[in-house]
C-alpha positions in Angstrom: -11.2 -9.7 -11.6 -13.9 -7.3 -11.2 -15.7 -7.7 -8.0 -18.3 -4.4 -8.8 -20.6 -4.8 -11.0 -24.2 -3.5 -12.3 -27.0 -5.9 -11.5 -30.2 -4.7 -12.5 -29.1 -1.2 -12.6 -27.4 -0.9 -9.9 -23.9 -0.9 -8.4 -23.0 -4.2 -6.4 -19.9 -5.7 -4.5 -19.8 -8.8 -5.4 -23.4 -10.1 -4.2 -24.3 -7.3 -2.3 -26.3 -3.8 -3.7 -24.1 -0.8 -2.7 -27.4 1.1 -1.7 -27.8 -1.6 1.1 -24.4 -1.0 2.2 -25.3 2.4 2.3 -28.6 1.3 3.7 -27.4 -0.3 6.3 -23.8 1.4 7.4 -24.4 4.7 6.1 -21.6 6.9 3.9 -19.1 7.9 3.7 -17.7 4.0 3.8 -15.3 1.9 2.2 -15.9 -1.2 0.5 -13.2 -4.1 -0.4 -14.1 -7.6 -2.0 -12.6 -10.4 -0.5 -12.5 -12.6 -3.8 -10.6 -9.7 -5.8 -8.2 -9.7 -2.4 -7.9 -13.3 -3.2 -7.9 -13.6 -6.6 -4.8 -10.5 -6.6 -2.5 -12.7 -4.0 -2.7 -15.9 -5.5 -2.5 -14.5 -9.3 0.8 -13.0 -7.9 2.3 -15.9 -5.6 1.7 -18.4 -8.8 2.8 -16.3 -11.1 6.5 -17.3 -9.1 5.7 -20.6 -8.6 8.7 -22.5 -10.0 10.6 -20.3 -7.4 11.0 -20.4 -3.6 9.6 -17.4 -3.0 8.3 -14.9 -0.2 5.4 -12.5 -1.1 5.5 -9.6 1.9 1.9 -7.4 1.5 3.1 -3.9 1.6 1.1 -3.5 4.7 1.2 0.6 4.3 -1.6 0.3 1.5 -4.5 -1.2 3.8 -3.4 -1.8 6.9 -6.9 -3.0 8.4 -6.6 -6.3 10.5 -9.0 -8.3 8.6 -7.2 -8.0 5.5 -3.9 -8.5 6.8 -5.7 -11.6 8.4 -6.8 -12.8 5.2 -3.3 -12.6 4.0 -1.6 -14.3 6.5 -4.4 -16.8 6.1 -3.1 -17.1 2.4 0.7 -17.8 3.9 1.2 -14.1 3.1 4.4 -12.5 4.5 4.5 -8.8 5.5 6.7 -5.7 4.5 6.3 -3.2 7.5 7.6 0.5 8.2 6.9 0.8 11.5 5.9 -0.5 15.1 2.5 0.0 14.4 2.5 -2.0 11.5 4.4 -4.4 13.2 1.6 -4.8 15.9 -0.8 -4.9 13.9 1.1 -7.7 11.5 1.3 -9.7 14.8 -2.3 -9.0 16.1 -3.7 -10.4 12.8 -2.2 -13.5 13.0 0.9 -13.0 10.8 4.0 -15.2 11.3 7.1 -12.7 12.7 9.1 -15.1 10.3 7.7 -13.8 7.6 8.1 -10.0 8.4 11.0 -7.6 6.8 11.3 -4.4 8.2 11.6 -1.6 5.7 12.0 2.3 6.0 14.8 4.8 6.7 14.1 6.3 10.0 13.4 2.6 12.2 13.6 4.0 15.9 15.1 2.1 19.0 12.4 0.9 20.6 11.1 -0.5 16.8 14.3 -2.5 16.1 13.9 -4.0 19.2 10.2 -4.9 19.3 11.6 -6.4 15.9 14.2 -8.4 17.2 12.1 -9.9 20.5 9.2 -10.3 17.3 11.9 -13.0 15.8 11.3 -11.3 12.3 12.8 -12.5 9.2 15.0 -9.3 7.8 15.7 -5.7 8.5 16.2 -4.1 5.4 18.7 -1.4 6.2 18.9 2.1 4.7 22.2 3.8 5.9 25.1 3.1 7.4 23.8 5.2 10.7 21.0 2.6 10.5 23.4 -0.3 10.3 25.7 1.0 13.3 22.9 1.2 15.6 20.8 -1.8 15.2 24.1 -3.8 15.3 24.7 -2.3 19.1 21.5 -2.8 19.8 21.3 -6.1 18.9 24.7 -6.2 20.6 22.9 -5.0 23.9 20.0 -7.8 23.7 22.6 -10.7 23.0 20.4 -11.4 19.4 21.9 -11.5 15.6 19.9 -9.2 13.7 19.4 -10.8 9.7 19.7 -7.8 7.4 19.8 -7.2 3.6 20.6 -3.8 2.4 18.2 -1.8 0.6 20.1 -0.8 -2.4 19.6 2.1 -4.2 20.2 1.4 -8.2 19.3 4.8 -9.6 16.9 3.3 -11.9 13.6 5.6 -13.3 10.7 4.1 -12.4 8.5 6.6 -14.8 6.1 6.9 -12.2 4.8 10.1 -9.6 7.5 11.9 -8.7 6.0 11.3 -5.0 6.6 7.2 -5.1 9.6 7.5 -7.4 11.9 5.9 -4.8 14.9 4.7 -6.6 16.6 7.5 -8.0 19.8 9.2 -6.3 17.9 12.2 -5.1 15.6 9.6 -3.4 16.1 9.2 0.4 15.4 5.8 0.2 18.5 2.7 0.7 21.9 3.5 0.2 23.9 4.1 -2.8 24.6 1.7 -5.7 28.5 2.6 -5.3 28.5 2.4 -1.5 26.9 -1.1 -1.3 29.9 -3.5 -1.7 31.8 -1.7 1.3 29.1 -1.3 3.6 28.1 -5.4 3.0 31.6 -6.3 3.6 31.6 -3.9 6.8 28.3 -5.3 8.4 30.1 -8.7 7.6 32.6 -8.3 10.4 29.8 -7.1 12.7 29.3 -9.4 15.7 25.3 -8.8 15.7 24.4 -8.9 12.5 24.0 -11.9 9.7 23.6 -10.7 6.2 20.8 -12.7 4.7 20.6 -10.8 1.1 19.6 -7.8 -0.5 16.8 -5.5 -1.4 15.1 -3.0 -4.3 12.5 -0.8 -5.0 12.5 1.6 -7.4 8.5 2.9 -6.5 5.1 2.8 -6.6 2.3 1.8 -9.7 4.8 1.4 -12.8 3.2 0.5 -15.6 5.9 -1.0 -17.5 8.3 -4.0 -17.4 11.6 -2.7 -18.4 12.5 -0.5 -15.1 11.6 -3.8 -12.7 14.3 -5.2 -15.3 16.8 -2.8 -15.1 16.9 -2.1 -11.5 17.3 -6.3 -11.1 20.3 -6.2 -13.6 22.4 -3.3 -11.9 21.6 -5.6 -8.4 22.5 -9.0 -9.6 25.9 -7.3 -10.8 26.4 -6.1 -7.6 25.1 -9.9 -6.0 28.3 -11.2 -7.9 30.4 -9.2 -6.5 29.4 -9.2 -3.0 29.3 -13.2 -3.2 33.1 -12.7 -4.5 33.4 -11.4 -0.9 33.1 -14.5 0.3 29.5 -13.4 1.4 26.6 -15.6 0.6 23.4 -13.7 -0.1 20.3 -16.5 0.7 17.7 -14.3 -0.8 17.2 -11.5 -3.2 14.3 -9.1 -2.5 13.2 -6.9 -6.0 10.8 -5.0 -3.4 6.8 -4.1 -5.3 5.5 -1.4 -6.9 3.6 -3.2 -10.1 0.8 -1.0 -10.8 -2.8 -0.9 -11.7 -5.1 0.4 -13.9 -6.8 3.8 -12.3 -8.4 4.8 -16.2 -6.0 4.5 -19.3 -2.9 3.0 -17.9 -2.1 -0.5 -19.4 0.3 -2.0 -16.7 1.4 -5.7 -17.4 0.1 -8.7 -16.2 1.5 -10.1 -13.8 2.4 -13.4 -15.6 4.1 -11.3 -17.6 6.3 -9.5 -15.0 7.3 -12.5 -13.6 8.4 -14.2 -16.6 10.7 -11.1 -17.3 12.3 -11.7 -13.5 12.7 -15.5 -13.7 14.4 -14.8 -17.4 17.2 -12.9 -15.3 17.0 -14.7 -12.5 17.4 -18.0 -14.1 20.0 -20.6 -12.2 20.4 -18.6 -9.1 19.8 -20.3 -6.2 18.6 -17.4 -4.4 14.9 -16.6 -2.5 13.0 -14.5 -3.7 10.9 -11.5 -2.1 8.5 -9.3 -3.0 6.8 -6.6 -1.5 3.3 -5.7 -3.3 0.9 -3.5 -1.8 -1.4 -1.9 -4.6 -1.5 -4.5 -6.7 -2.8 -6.6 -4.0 -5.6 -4.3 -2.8 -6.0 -0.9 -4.9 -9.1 -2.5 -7.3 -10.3 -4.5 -4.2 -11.9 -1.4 -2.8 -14.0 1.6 -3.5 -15.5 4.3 -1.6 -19.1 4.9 -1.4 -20.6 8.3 -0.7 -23.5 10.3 -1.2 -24.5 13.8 -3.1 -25.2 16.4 -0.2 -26.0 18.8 -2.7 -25.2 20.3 -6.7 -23.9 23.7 -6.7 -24.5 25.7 -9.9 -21.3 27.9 -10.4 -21.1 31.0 -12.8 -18.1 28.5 -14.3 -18.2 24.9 -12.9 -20.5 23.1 -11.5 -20.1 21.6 -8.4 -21.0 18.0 -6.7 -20.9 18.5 -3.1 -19.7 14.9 -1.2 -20.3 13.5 2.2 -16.7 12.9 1.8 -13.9 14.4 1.7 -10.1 14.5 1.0 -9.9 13.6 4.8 -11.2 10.1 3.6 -9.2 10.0 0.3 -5.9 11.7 0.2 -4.3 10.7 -3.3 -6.6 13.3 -5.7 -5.0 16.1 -2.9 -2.0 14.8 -2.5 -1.0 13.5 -6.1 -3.4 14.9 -8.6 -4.3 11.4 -8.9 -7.4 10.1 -11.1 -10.2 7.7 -9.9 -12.7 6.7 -11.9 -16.1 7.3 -10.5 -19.2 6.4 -11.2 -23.1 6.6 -9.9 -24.4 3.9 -8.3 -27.6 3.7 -9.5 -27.9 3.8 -14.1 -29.7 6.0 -15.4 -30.8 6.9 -18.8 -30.9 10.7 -18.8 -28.0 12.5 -20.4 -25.8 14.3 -17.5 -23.7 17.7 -16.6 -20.2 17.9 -16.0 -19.4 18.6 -12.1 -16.5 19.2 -10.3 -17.0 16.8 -7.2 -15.9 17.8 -3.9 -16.3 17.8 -0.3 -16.7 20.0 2.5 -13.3 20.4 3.9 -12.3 23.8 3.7 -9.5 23.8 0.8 -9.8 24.0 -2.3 -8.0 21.5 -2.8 -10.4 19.2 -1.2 -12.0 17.1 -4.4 -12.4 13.7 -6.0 -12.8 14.6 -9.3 -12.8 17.1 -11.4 -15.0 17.5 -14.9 -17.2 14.5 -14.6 -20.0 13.7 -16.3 -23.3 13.0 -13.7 -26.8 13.0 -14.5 -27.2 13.2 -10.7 -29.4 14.5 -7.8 -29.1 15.8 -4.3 -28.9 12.0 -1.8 -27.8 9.7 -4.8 -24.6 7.4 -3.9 -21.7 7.5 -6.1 -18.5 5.4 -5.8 -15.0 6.1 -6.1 -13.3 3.1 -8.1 -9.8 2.2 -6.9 -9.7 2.9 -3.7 -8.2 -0.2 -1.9 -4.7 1.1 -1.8 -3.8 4.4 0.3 -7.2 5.6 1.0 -8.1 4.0 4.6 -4.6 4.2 5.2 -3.9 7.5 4.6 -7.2 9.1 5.9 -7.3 11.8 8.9 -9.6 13.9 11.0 -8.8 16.8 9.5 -11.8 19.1 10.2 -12.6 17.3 13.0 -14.1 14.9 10.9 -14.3 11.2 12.0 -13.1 8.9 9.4 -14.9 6.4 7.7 -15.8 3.0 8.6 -15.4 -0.5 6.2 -16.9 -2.9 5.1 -15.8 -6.1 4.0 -18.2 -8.0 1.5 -17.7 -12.4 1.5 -20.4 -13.6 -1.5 -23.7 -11.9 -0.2 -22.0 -10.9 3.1 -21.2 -7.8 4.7 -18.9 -7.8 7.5 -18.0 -4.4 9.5 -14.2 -4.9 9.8 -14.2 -0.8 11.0 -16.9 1.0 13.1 -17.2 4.7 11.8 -15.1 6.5 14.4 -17.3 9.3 16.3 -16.4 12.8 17.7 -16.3 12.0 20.6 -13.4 9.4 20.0 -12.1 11.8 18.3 -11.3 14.0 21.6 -11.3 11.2 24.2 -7.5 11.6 24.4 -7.5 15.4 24.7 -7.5 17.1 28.5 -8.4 20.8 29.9 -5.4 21.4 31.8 -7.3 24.4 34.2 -4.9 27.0 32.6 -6.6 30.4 33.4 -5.9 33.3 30.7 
């Protein structure tokens, strides 16, 4: 669904004018829909409704409380990468049982937050990784479950960046490695193998790679059951994309009839592990024109924010479409639009069309997914704050951080020069 719309000329989230918003909580400020949240989780758990299945939110997307809240609401699990996450997961309301623990550098104090949490799986990424959450286990008298995150050198097609299951990856361990390391952590003491785990990367846009990568792992499934080691669930991980401008990525109906065509007869749970998909067109960002800069060769759209608020045009060259809030009928100039960090690598957009003035709000389209959750204070600059919108309700579910939060936690230690 599309939860932004034009209503009488102007830009609205769901029920609610963006220039309210802006009105009321001031820019630079995200903006998520909880319908589209809504309407994304349950398109994707029915889409696997004929199987027992788990669907774990990718929590590093949007990790904001009130939509992991939502989620868990929703009987949402959780895939999480760190303690933070994990508290968070825990101080929204989400069930431990439903939490797998991804990423390849899990610390000792994290595994066992895990294991007192009672979460469902640790999805292990080395062999180091496996030796020391077994002692550790070993040292709180608990049975860690695991699955192996299994590396099936398959090319997603996607950023080089979020490309995550190819051999030069550092993600999981290697497709030829997997059968002896599962039938190691077998005779482990502290650990119960509960299945295994995938994910090739972020925002494909095609079918065939999910199929690939869960080929290459059931062949290995069959021959780790012919161990004598039952698998209970098979986790094929996220990374179904969205549409940004021109992509065309499948429906989601249509990637899980591909799965359950492979998948058919095994008795196996399944897991998954979206994060964009679930959020990336549930949010914007809404900012305003500071001023337009006339260059000897571009022109320039000068932003109240910057790529402090929203990493991924920096970071990956990636495209969002953006648009004004407010229609109008004159014919526009093309603008580079940036903010005023100090790089000049610091944009949103470059060669768009605005038929724009200094103080009019534009929005960035597609900003659900890594944009709060990758943001900074770089520049000193306090990050945004969000806004939740329910119908023709706005709910603050973050107050704009200020400067002076910003250096609460730093101390003049008296040190003459």
């Amino acid at each position: 669904m599309n939860p932004f719309r034009y209503k009488n000329g102007v830009l609205h989230a769901e029920e609610v004018s963006l220039e309210s918003i802006a009105e009321e909580f001031g820019t630079p400020c995200y903006v998520y829909s909880k319908a589209a949240l809504v309407s994304a989780f349950r398109a994707y758990s029915n889409a696997f409704s004929s199987r027992d299945h788990l669907v774990c939110y990718a929590v590093k997307a949007n990790s904001n409380i009130a939509i992991l809240n939502l989620f868990a609401k929703m009987g949402s699990g959780f895939d999480i990468v760190s303690l933070g996450e994990l508290e968070r997961v825990l101080m929204a309301g989400g069930n431990p049982s439903k939490i797998v623990f991804s990423g390849v550098g899990k610390r000792e104090d994290e595994m066992k937050a895990a294991l007192l949490a009672g979460i469902f799986c640790f999805n292990v990424e080395s062999e180091a990784e496996l030796e020391r959450l077994n002692n550790i286990a070993k040292s709180m008298g608990e049975k860690a479950r695991i699955s192996f995150r299994v590396n099936p050198n398959v090319d997603a097609k996607t950023h080089p960046y979020i490309s995550t299951g190819l051999r030069q990856n550092k993600f999981g361990i290697p497709y030829d490695d997997a059968l002896r390391l599962y039938v190691r952590a077998n005779a482990m003491e502290n650990l119960k193998i509960a299945g295994i785990d995938c994910h090739i990367g972020s925002q494909l846009t095609e079918i065939l790679p999910f199929v690939a990568a869960l080929e290459k792992i059931l062949l290995l499934v069959d021959e780790i059951e012919r161990e004598g080691i039952r698998l209970s669930h098979i986790d094929v991980g996220g990374g179904l994309g969205i549409r940004y401008s021109e992509e065309n990525p499948p429906e989601v109906s249509d990637y899980a009839q591909a799965l359950l065509e492979k998948l058919e007869g095994r008795p196996h749970k399944l897991i998954f592990e979206p994060g964009r998909f679930l959020v990336g067109n549930a949010g914007l960002l809404l900012t305003r024109i500071e001023y337009l800069k006339h260059g000897e060769e571009k022109n320039f759209a000068i932003v109240d924010c910057a790529m402090n608020d929203l990493m991924r045009p920096a970071l990956y060259d990636a495209y969002h479409e953006i648009v004004q809030v407010r229609q109008v009928a004159i014919e526009g100039e093309t603008y580079e639009i940036v903010g005023p960090v100090c790089e000049t690598g610091d944009f949103l957009g470059h060669g768009r069309n605005l038929a724009a003035k200094e103080g009019d709000l534009i929005a960035t389209r597609s900003a659900g997914a890594y944009g709060m959750s990758m943001s900074s204070n770089y520049n000193s600059r306090p990050r945004a704050c969000e806004i939740l919108v329910d119908g023709s309700l706005s709910h603050v579910i973050r107050e704009r951080e200020t400067t002076g939060q910003l250096m609460a936690q730093e101390k003049l230690p008296g040190v003459e020069p």
